[in-house]
C-alpha positions as YAML, in Angstrom:
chain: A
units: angstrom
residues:
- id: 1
  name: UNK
  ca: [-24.11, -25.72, -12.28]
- id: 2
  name: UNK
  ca: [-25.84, -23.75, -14.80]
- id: 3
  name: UNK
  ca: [-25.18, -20.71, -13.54]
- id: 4
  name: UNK
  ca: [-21.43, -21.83, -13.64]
- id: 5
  name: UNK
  ca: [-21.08, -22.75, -17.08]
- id: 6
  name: UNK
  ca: [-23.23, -19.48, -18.40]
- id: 7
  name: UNK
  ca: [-20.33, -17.63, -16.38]
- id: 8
  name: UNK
  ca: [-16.99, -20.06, -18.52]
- id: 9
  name: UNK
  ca: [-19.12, -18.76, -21.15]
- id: 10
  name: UNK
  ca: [-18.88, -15.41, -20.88]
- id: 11
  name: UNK
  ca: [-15.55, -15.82, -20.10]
- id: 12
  name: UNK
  ca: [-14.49, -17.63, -23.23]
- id: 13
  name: UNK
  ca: [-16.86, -15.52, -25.49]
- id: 14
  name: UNK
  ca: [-14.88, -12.22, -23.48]
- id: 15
  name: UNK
  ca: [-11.44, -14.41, -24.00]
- id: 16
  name: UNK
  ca: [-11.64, -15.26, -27.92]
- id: 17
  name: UNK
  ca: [-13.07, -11.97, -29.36]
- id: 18
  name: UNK
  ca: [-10.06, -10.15, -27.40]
- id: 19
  name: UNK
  ca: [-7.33, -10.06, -29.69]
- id: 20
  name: UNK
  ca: [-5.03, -7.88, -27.35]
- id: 21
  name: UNK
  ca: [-5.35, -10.90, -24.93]
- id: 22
  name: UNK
  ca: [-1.77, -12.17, -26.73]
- id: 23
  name: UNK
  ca: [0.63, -9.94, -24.60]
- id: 24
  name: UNK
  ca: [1.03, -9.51, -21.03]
- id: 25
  name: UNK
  ca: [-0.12, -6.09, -21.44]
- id: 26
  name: UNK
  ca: [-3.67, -7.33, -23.03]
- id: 27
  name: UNK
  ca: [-4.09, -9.93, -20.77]
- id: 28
  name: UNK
  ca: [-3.56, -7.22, -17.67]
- id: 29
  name: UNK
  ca: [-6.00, -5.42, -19.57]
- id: 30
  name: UNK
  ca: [-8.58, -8.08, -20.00]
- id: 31
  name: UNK
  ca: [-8.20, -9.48, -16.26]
- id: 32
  name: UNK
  ca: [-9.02, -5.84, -15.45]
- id: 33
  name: UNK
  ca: [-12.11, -5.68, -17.74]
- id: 34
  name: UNK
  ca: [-13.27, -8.87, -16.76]
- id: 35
  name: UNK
  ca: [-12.94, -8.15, -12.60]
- id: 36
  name: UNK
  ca: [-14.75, -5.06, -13.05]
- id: 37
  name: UNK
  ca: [-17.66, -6.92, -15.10]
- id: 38
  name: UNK
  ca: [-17.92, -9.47, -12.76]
- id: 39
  name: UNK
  ca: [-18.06, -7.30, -9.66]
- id: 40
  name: UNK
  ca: [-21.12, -5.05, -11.60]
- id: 41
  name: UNK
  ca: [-22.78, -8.53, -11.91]
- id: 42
  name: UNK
  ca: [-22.60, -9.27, -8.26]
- id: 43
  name: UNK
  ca: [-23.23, -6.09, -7.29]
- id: 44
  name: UNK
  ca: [-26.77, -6.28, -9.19]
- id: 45
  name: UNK
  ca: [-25.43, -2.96, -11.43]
- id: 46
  name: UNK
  ca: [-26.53, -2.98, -14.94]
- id: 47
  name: UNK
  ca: [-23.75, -3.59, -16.41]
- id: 48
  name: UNK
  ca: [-24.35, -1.15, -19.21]
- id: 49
  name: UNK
  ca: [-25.61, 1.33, -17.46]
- id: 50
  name: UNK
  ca: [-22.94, 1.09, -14.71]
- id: 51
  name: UNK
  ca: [-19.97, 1.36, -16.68]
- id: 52
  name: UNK
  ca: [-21.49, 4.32, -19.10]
- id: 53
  name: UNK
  ca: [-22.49, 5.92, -15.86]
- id: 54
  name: UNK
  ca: [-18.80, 6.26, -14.50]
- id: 55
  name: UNK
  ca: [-17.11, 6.51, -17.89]
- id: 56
  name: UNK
  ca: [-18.95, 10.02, -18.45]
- id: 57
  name: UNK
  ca: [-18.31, 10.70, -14.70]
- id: 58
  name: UNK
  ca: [-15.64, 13.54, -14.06]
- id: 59
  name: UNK
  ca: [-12.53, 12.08, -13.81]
- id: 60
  name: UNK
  ca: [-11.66, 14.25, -10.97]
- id: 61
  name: UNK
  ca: [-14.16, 13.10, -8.95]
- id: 62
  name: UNK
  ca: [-13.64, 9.63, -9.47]
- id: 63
  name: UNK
  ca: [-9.60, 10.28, -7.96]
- id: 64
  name: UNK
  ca: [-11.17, 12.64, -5.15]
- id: 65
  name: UNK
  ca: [-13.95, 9.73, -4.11]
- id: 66
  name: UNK
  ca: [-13.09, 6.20, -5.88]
- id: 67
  name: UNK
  ca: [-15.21, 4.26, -3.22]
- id: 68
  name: UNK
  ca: [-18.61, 6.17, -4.19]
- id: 69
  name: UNK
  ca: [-18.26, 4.65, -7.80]
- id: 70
  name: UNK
  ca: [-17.81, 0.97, -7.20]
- id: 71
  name: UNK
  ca: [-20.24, -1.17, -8.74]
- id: 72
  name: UNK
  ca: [-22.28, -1.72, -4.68]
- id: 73
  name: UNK
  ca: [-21.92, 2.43, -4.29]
- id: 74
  name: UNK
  ca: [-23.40, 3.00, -7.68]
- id: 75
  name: UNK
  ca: [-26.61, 0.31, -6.99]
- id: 76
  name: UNK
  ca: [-27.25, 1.82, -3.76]
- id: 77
  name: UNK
  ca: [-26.58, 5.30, -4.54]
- id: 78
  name: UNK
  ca: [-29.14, 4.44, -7.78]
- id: 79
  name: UNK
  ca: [-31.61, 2.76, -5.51]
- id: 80
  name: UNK
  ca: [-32.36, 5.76, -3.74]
- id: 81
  name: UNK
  ca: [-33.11, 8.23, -6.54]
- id: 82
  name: UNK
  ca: [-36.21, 8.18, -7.95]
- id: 83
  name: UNK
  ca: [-37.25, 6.78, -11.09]
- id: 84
  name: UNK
  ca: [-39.01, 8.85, -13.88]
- id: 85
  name: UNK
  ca: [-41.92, 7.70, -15.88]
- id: 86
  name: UNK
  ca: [-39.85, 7.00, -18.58]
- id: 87
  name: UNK
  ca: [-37.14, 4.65, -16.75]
- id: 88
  name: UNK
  ca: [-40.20, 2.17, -16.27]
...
């Protein structure tokens, strides 16, 4: 239950500091946001660092290969690379 209503949480805090939620358009937009959020979060992916990660990522790449930059590709891909010092 708690991990329920921490989740309608996010979703209303998301939902009421959206303003372009009001047209169809916004609300396509948001449902897109929100999936690909949600999907980091159950993937274990940093959210942060996941979506920075494949927004800086060459948009060519991401067309050529779009299944090696889903939130589970990006954790395992991350998993096996080896952490500096300063990641710790």
């Amino acid at each position: 239950n708690n991990f329920r209503e921490r989740m309608l949480r996010t979703e209303k805090l998301i939902e009421s500091s959206s303003m372009f939620r009001r047209s169809l358009e916004g609300r396509f937009a948001l449902d897109v946001i929100r999936t690909v959020m949600q999907t980091a979060v159950a993937a274990g992916a940093p959210v942060h660092q996941y979506l920075v990660s494949v927004l800086r990522s060459d948009p060519e790449e991401i067309a050529k290969h779009p299944d090696q930059f889903t939130p589970r590709a990006w954790v395992l891909r991350h998993a096996a690379e080896p952490r500096s010092p300063s990641s710790s």
